[in-house]
Every structure is written in C-alpha cells, then in structure tokens.
N, C-alpha and C positions, 0 to 999 in steps of 0.2 A: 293222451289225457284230454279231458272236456273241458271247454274254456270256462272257466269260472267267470258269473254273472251278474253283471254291475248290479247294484241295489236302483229299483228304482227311484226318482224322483219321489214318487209317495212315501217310497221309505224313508228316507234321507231326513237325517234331524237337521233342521233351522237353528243355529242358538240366534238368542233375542235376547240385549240385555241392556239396561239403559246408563245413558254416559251423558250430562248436561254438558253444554259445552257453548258456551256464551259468544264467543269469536274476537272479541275484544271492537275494538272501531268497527273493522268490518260486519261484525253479526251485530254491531248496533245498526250499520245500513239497513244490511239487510232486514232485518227485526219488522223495518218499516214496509216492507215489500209484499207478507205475508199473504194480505185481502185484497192486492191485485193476483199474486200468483192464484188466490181460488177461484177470482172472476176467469183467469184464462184457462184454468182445469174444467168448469162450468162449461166453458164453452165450447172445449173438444169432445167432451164427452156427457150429451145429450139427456145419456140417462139419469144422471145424476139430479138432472133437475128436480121431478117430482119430489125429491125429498126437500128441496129448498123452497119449493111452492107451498107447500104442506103447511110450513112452520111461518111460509107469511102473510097467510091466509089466518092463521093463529092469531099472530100481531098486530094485523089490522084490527082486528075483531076486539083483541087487548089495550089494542094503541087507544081505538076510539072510547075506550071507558074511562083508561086512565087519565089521558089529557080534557077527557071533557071534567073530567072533574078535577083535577089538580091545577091545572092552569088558572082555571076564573078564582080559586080557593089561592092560589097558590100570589096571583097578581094583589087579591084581598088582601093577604097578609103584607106584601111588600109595601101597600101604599097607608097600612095603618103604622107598620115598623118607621115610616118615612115621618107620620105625624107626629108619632112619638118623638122621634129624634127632634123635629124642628123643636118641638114644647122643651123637650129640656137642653137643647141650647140657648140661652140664656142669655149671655155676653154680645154683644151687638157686633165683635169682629168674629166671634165663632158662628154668628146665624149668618155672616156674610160666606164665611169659610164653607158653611154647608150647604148654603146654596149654588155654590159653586161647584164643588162635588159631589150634590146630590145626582147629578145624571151618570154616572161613572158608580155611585153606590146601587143605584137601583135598577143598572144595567148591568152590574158583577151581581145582585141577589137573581136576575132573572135568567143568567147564565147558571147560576148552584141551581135555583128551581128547575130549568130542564135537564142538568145534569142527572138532578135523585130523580128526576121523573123516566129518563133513558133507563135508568138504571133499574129501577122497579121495573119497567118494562121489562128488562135483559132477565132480571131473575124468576119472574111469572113466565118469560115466555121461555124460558129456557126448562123450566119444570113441564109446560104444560105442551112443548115442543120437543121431549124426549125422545118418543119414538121415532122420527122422525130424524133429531140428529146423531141416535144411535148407529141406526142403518148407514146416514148417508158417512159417519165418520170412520165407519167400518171399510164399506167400497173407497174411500178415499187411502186409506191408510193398506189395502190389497195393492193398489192402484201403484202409491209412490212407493213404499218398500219393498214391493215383489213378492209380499208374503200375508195369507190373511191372517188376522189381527189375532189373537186365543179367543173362544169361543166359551160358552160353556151348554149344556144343552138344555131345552126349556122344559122347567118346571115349576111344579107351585111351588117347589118349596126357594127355589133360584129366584123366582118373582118376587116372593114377600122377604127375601134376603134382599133384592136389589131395592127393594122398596125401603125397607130398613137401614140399607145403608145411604139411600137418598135422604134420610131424612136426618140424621144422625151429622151430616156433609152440610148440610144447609142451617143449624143448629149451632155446628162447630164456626160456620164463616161469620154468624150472627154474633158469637160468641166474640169473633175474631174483630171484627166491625164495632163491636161494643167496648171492647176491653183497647183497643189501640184507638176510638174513633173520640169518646169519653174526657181523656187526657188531651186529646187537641183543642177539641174544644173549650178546655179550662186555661189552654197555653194561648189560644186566640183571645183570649180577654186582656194579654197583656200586651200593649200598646209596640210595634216594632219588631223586636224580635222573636216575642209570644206569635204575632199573626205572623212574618214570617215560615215559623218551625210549623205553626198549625196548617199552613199551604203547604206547604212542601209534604208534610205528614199524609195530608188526607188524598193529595194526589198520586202519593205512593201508596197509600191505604187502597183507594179505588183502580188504580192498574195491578194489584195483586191480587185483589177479589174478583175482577175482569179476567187476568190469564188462569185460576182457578176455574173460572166456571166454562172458558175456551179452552180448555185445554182436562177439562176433565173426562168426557169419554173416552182418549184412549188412554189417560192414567186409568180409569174407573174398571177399564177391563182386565189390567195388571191386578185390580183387587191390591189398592196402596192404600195404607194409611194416609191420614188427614195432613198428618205434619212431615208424612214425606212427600207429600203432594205441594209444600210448601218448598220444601227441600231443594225440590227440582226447581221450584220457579226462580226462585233467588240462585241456585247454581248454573243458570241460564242466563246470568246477568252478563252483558247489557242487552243481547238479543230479545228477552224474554220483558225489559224495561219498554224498550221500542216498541214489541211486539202489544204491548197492553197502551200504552200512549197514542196508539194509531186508533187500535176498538175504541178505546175512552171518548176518542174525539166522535169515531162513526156511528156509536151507538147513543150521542147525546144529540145529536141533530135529529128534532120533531121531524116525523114522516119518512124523512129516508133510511131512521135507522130500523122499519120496519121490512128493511130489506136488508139491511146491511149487519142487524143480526144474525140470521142465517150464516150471511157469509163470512162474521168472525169465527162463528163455530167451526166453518170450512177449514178458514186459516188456520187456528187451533191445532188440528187434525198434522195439515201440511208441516207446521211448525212442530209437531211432538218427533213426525218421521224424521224432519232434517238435523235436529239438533239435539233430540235428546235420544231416539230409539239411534240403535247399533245394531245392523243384521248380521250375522255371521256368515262364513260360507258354511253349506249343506255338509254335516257329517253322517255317513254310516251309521247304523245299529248297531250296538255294540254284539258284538259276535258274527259279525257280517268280514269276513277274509278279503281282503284286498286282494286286488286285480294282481297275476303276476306282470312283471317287466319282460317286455321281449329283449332280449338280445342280438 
C-alpha cells in the first residue's frame, strides 16, 4: 500500500479563539511591561519601522496644531478660572487658604489641560494614522502568534464597510465618554467624596477609552461588536488596568507622546496576542485520513 500523505502546513486549520485573561498581581506587572516589549520588537526587526515612522510624521504635523492652539487658549482659561476664584473668595481666611493652594490648583488644571490635549492628539492621530497602524498591527500579531491575523480581501464594498464601521466605533466611545464622563462631573461639584469618585471615575473613564482604541485593530479584524470590545477590556482586568495606565501616562507628556503613540498602538497588538488571543494547534480538513501508526 502507498503511504498516506500528511496534509500540508497550507492545509491545516489554525483554530483562533479568544480567552481574556487578566493574570491577577502578575498580569498587573506585567500589564506595565507592554511599550518596552514593542520598543525591543522595534528593534530586532528593522522592517517594522516604516510603519512607525509613517504615523509620526502624522503626529508631529498634528502635534504642532493642536498644542499651538490649546495650550496659550488652554493657560487663558486657567488664569481667568484662577481670577474668578480669588473674586469669590471672600472671607479673609478662605483668600489666605487659596492662596496657598492656588499653586497646587493651577498646576493639577495644567496637568487635565495636557492630558485632553494627549488625548485629542491620540484620537486624530490614531484616525488619521490607520493605515499605517493596520499594517504594522497585522506583521506584529504574524510575528508573536505564529499565525497571520484573518484577512479579508480588498474591496470597495469592504472599504466603505470598514469605514462605516470606523465611524459608528468612534460615535459609540463618544457616546461612551459622554454618558459616563457627564455624571462625574456633577459628582465633582460635591466637596470630598464627590471629587474623589469623579477622579477615580474619569481615570478609569480615560484608561478604557485608551485600551479601546490600542487594542482595537486586532479586535477590529475579528469584526467584534462595540460592547464586546468592552467585554474583553474589563475581562483582562488587572493586566488590561496596567496596560492602559502606562499609555495614559506616555501619551500625556507634550512632544514625546508623538512618538510614543505609535508605540502604544505596537503594545496594544503584543498585549491582544499574550493575553487575550488563544492559538490552537494546526488541525486537518475535515476528510483528510490520518497517518496510519507503525507498528
């Protein structure tokens, strides 16, 4: 008899299925590790770069508009909010009390102003930086799983579907932003434990809208709903907490987060393969006979 002949490698189904899995203390560490591990991915593998050049050459170009005009607007507003305040302090131990913590106030508003300003940043450049971190999320995610990512093949009609649903995604986060952002800010008018819950809220607000928009090209190519793309982030907890508290911070700092956007997008990628995608090993087609056993 003729030996029956292994299916090949092209044949062979992948299963891919995805499993969030947070790690408890440890995947909080590591969570933090994410944007060094894409610097060192960067750097063994050369090619990779143009796609990170691309998006911050975008940035700069974005960076320089945004900050030139939110900043001088942005310090405008802090030092008329500052006047206000003194005017209606009144009592001569609340004007001493405010001028005491007036450096501590208007250095926590000028910390929030470059935060929304990172931020705007992140979401223009991350729209206007797509193709760009499509590609490079795609060779990253070949790279750490051993498998490329599902594809689908190009057309107009896949075009104005991915467009629709970019825009539907960005809509829903606004949505998201507005309807949880709203309520904090009515809880921050209340003296103590109002501003407590509204910090604690709106830093969990903006690391969720952060691991959403890092971690959306290779959810985006599963073709996931919006509120399971939520699903995952929160089912990734603590890793995916960590993971968004490191972006938060590198994408708030003026000028270097014109680089360091990029490379959360990288991290994003790395982070969806370690913790949330599951490769399977390679099975047969179905109707494909297995090898006999020798004896």
């Amino acid at each position: 008899m003729g030996a029956i002949e292994k299916p090949s490698p092209q044949q062979m189904t992948v299963t891919q299925t995805l499993q969030p899995r947070g790690g408890g203390l440890a995947g909080l560490i590591v969570g933090f590790t994410y944007p060094l591990q894409a610097v060192r991915i960067l750097q063994r593998h050369p090619s990779l770069r143009p796609y990170v050049i691309g998006p911050v050459v975008v940035n700069v170009l974005l960076g320089i508009t945004l900050y030139a005009g939110s900043v001088g607007l942005g310090l405008r507003l802090i030092a008329s909010w500052m006047t206000r305040l003194r005017a209606w302090a009144q009592p001569a131990w609340l004007d001493v009390g405010l001028q005491v913590l007036a450096p501590v106030i208007q250095g926590g508003l000028v910390v929030l102003m470059l935060v929304v300003t990172g931020l705007l940043l992140l979401q223009f450049g991350v729209i206007l930086g797509s193709p760009f971190y499509g590609q490079l999320s795609e060779k990253l995610e070949s790279l750490r799983a051993g498998q490329p990512p599902p594809t689908e093949p190009f057309s107009l009609a896949s075009v104005l579907r991915d467009v629709g649903r970019a825009i539907l995604f960005e809509l829903k986060k606004l949505l998201l932003l507005v309807g949880v952002g709203v309520p904090l800010l009515v809880a921050n008018l209340l003296p103590g434990v109002g501003t407590a819950i509204a910090t604690v809220g709106g830093i969990t607000l903006a690391v969720t809208i952060l691991c959403l928009d890092m971690l959306d090209a290779p959810l985006e190519r599963r073709r996931l709903q919006f509120r399971h793309k939520l699903g995952i982030i929160f089912r990734s907890f603590p890793a995916s907490a960590a993971f968004g508290l490191v972006c938060l911070g590198l994408v708030s700092i003026p000028l270097m987060n014109l680089l360091t956007i990029p490379l959360c997008v990288a991290a994003g990628t790395l982070f969806f393969c370690d913790r949330i995608l599951v490769v399977g090993q390679p099975e047969p087609p179905s109707g494909t006979p297995e090898p006999l056993s020798q004896k």
